[in-house]
N, C-alpha and C positions, 0 to 999 in steps of 0.2 A: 199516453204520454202527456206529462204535465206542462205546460208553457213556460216554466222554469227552467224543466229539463231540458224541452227546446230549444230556450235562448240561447242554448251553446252553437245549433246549429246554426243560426239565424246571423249570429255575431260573424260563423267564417263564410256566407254567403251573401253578403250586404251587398253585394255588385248585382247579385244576379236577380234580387229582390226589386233593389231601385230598377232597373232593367223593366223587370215586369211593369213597374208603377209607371214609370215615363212612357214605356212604349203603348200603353193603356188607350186607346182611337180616342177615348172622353180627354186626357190630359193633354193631348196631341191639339184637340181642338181650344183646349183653354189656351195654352201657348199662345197659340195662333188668335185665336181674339183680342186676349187680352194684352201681345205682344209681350209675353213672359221671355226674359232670358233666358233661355234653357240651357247656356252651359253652368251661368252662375246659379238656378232652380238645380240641376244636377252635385254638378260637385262641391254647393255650401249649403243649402238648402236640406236637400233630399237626403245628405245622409245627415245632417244635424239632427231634422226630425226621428229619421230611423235610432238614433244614437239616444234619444228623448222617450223614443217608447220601449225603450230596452232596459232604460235606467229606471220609466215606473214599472215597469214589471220585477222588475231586481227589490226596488223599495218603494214595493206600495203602499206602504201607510202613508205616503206624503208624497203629489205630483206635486215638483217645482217644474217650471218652466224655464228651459236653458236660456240662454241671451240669444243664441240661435233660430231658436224657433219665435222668441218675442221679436225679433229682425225680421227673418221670414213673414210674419204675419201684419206686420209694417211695410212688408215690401206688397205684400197680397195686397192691402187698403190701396197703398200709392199706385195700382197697377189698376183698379175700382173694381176689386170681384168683390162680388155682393155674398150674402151668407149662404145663398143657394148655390154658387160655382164651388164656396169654400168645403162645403158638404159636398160636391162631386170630388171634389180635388183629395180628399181624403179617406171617402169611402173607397174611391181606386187603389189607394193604399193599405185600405184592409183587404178589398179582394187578391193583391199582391202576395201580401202574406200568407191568407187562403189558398191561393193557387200554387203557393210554395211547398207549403206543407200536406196538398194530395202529393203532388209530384213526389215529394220525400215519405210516402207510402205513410204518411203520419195524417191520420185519421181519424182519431178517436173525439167524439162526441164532447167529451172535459176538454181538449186542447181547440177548440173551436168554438167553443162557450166562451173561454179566458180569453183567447184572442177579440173575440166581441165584444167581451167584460173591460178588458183595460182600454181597446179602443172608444168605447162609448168614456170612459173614464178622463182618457186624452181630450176627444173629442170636445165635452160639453166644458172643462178648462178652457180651452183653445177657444170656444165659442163666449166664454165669457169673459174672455181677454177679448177679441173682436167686435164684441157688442156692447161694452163698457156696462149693461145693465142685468138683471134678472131678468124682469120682463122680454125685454131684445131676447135674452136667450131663450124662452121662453115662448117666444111669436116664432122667433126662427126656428125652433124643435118641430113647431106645428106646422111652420112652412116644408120644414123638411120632409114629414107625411104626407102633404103634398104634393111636392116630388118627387118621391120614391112612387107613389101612385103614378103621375106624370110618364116619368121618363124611365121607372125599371120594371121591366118584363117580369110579372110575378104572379103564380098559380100556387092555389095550395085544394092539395087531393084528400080524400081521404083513403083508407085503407085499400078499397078497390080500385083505384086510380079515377073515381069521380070525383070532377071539379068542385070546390064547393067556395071560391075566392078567387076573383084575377083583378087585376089592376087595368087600371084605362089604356098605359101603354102596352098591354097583353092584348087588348080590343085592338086597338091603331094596327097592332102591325098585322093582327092573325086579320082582319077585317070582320070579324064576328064585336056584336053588341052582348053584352055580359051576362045578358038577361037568355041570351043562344049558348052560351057555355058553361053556365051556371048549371049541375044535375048530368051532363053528359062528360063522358069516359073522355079521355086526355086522345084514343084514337081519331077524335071529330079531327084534329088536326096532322095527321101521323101521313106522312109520304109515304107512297109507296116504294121510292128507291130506298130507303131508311132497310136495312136487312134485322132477321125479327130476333136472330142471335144478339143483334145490340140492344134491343131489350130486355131481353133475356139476363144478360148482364147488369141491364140496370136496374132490374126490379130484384137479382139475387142481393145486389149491392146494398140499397135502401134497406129493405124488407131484415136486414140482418146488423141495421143500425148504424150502417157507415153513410158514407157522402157519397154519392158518386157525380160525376163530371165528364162533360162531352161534348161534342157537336151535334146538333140533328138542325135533320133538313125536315122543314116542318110543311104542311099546305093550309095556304090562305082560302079563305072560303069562294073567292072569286076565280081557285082554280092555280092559282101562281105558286112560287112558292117562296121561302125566306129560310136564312141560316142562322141557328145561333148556339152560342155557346153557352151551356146550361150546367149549373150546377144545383143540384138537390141533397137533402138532407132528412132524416127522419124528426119529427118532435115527440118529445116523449111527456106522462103524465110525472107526477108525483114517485110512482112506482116504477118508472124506468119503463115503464108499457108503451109502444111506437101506435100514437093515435092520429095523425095524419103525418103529411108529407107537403114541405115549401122547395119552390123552385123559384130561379132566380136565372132570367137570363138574357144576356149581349147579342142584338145584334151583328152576325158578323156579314152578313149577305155581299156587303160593298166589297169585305176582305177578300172572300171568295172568288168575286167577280175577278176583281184586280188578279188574284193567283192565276184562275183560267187563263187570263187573257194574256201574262205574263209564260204561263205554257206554251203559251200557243206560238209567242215570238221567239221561246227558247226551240222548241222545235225547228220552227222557219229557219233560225240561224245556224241548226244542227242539222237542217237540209241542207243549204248552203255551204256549210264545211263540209257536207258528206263527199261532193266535186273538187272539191279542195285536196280532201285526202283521198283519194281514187288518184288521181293525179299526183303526186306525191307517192303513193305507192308504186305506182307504174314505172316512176323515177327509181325508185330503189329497186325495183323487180330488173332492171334492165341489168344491169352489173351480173347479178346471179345466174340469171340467162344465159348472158354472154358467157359466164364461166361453164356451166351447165352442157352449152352447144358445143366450146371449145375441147371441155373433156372427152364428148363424144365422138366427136372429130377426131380425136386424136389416140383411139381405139381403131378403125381399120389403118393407120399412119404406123402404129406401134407391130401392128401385125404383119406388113409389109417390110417395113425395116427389122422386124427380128424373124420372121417366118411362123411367129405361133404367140397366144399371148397365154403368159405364166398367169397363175392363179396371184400370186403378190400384184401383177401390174394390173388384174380385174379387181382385186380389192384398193387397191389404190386409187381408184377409178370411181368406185361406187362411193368409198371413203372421202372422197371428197366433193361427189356430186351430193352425196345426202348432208353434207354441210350446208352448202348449197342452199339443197329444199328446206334444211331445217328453220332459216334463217329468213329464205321467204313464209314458211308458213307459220313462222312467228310474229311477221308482220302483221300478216291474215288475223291473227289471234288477240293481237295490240289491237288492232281496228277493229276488231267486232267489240270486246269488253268498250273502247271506247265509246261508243253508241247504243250499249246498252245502260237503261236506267238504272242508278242504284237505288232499291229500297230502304235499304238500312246501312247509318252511318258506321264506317269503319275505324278504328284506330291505328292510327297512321301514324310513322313520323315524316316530317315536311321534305324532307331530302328526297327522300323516294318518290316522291308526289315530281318534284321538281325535274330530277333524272328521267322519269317516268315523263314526263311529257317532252321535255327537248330530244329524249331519243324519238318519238313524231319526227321533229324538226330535224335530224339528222343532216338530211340529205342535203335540204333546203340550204341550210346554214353554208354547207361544204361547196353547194358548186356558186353560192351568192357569197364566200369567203367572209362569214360574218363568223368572230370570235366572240364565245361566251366565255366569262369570266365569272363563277359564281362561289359565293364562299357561303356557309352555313355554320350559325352559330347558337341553334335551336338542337338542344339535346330532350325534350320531351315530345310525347305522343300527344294527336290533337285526334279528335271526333270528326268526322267529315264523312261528304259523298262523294269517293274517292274519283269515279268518273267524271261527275259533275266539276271537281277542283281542277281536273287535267285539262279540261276544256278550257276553264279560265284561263290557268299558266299557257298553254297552245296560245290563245288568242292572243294573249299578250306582248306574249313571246314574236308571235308572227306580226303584228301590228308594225312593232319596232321593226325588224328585216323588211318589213315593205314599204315604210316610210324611209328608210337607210338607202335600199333601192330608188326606190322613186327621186331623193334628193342627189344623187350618184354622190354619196359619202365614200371616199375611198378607205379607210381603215375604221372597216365598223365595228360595231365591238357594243355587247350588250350585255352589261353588270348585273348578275341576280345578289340578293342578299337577301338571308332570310337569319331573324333574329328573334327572343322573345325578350318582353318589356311589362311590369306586372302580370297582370291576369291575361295579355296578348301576344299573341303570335304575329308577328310583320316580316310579310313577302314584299322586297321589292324591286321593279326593273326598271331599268332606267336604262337609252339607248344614247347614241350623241349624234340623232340627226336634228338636230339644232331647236329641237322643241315646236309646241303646239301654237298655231296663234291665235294671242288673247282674247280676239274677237268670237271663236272658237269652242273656247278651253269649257267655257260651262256647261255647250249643248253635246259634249261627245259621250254623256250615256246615255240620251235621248234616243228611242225606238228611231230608225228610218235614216239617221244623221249618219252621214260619212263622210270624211276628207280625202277619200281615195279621188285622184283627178279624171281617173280612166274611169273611171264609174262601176269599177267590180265589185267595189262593196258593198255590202247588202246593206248598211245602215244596223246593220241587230247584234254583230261580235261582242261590243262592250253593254250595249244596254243586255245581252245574258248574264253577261260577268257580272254585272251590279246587280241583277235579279239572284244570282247562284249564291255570292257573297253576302247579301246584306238578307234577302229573305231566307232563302234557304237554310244558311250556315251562324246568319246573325250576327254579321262582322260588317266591315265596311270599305270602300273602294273608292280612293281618289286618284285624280291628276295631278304633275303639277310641271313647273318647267325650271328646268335647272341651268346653269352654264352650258354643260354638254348638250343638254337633247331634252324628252320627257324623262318623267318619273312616274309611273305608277304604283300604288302601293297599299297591297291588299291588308288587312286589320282583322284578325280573328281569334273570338273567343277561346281560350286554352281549357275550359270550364263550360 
């Protein structure tokens, strides 16, 4: 496929591009340095330029420059990134597109040239609006090789998978001197948890002139290890012949860290509800019992008072004690899916998701006389980990009834709404015990924090929620405090 042909896809996925390009750890850090606005970088910025390299691909015999991107690049000076940030800031914007377009199974060797072709095209424009000179663009092309050596993790093999090129930041991370992996096979580095299926895949991938793209967990010569995200590609002669092979790749090892460790608290606070709903169930099991015992009971009472019992009064009997068990062992069957992991995301619509968790709350709600009021005005299916979302709405859900308790609210009463709004889907609760306070309000998704006064709270319910939400699902989760009470209100992609 031709980059033409593509730009139709590219036009109805602009959200999810920028997306990639902002959420990018390199961009994330320029922000942060250079104290970039990132709503104003987002929503004037980020899609003018995307809007700029769509129009030269449309008409490329002539790159003009929008007003947009000559603003942008005024606002880059006034902020003092130098040409070497300017060059990270944009390259992450072609790995965006790159990454786009494995994801959309669009692979082809011509579609990954032209994306390099017009970006270098934009690029050296953009560099020479920023450098006002030839020369400047010029020192800065060659600065630029310098830091692609520098700072991008880069090997190039040949046909057998020996090394025969790595760059400096390939020595820094692997801790090997280039002169130790220059002649040896890409295995001097290869972990042993790495399964050999996943090469398998990527040598079928290469070897047949596609890209392929990954994670590997690599080992450091000192024994350690490091993660990164890799992408490779075949290069070809004149005749289309595949005579070596370049890789290119992200450290993600910090990302990694942070997931584990965000595992580990979602566990913890999935322990900690596991007593929760044990207790909660016991609650609802007592009713069915009671009816259960009373039926039985009332089998030698029935055979007393009539002298025999009819077949209709023993199916009468069984008919209503096996409602009964049906009803607890539906329970049983809520709580185990709830605490199993989902692997793969479901298609859902949100109503059910919602139902589906305050029936948990049931019990809870009925004998603490808390009124849920919830209206739903979301008619599309959303991607999700169906478990994983039910635990949020629980948490949520239960938060507000324990705060309503705690304040002794007499008429409580907790509003869901769930609605969509462009490209998003918004859950939200909002209770009316009188809200969070201020002093408060920023540190309640922090790991360990809780405002429970009795000290049962484990400190981990909302920091899961914001881990489920934001990494997981790739949405977002705030607080906030209204007239009534809090607000919470969960943000998620419908795409």
């Amino acid at each position: 496929m031709q980059l033409k042909e593509f730009i139709e896809i590219i036009e109805k996925n602009k959200i999810t591009i920028i997306r990639t390009w902002i959420n990018s750890s390199k961009i994330k850090e320029l922000i942060d340095n250079y104290s970039i606005n990132e709503e104003l970088f987002i929503k004037r910025y980020s899609f003018g330029f995307l809007e700029h390299y769509i129009k030269t691909i449309k008409n490329d015999e002539k790159t003009q420059n929008s007003a947009v991107v000559i603003d942008f690049l005024k606002y880059l000076k006034k902020q003092n990134l130098g040409v070497n940030e300017l060059f990270v800031l944009f390259i992450a914007f072609k790995d965006a597109l790159v990454d786009f377009a494995f994801k959309n199974q669009n692979q082809s060797l011509e579609l990954f040239q032209e994306i390099n072709f017009y970006f270098q095209k934009v690029f050296l424009t953009i560099l020479d609006i920023y450098s006002k000179s030839v020369e400047q663009v010029e020192n800065a092309l060659t600065k630029s090789i310098d830091i692609v050596d520098r700072y991008v993790i880069m090997s190039r093999t040949n046909l057998q998978g020996i090394i025969t090129s790595v760059s400096s930041a390939f020595c820094k991370i692997s801790g090997y001197e280039a002169y130790e992996l220059i002649g040896k096979s890409h295995n001097v580095i290869r972990h042993q948890d790495m399964p050999k299926e996943l090469f398998e895949d990527l040598w079928k991938t290469i070897k047949s002139g596609n890209m392929w793209q990954g994670e590997i967990k690599n080992l450091k010569k000192d024994g350690t290890f490091y993660w990164v995200k890799t992408t490779i590609h075949p290069n070809f002669d004149n005749n289309g012949v595949i005579i070596s092979y370049d890789a290119i790749r992200e450290d993600i090892s910090s990302q990694k860290e942070l997931i584990n460790q965000q595992n580990l608290l979602i566990e913890q606070s999935k322990s900690a509800a596991l007593g929760e709903m044990i207790s909660m169930i016991a609650h609802q099991w007592r009713q069915p019992l009671q009816a259960v015992s009373i039926l039985i009971q009332k089998l030698p009472l029935l055979k007393m008072i009539k002298g025999e019992l009819s077949d209709d009064m023993l199916d009468d009997v069984v008919k209503q004690v096996s409602l009964q068990l049906d009803y607890m062992s539906k329970t049983i069957d809520d709580f185990r899916d709830y605490f199993k992991p989902n692997k793969k995301k479901e298609e859902v619509y949100i109503e059910n998701v919602i139902n589906k968790s305050l029936d948990f709350l049931s019990y809870l709600f009925k004998i603490n006389s808390v009124q849920i009021n919830y209206k739903n005005e979301s008619t599309s299916e959303i991607q999700i980990h169906l478990n994983e979302m039910v635990q949020v709405f629980i948490n949520l859900a239960k938060n507000s009834c324990d705060a309503m308790i705690e304040k002794n609210i007499e008429n409580r009463v907790i509003d869901i709404h769930t609605y969509e709004k462009e490209d998003y889907l918004y859950i939200e609760f909002e209770d009316n015990a009188g809200g969070i306070k201020e002093n408060v309000l920023s540190k309640i998704f922090e790991a360990y924090f809780s405002t429970k006064s009795n000290k049962n709270g484990t400190g981990l319910g909302l920091y899961m929620c914001k881990a489920i939400v934001e990494q997981h699902s790739l949405g977002k989760i705030n607080a906030y405090n209204t007239p009534k009470g809090a607000k919470f209100v969960v943000q998620l992609p419908l795409k």
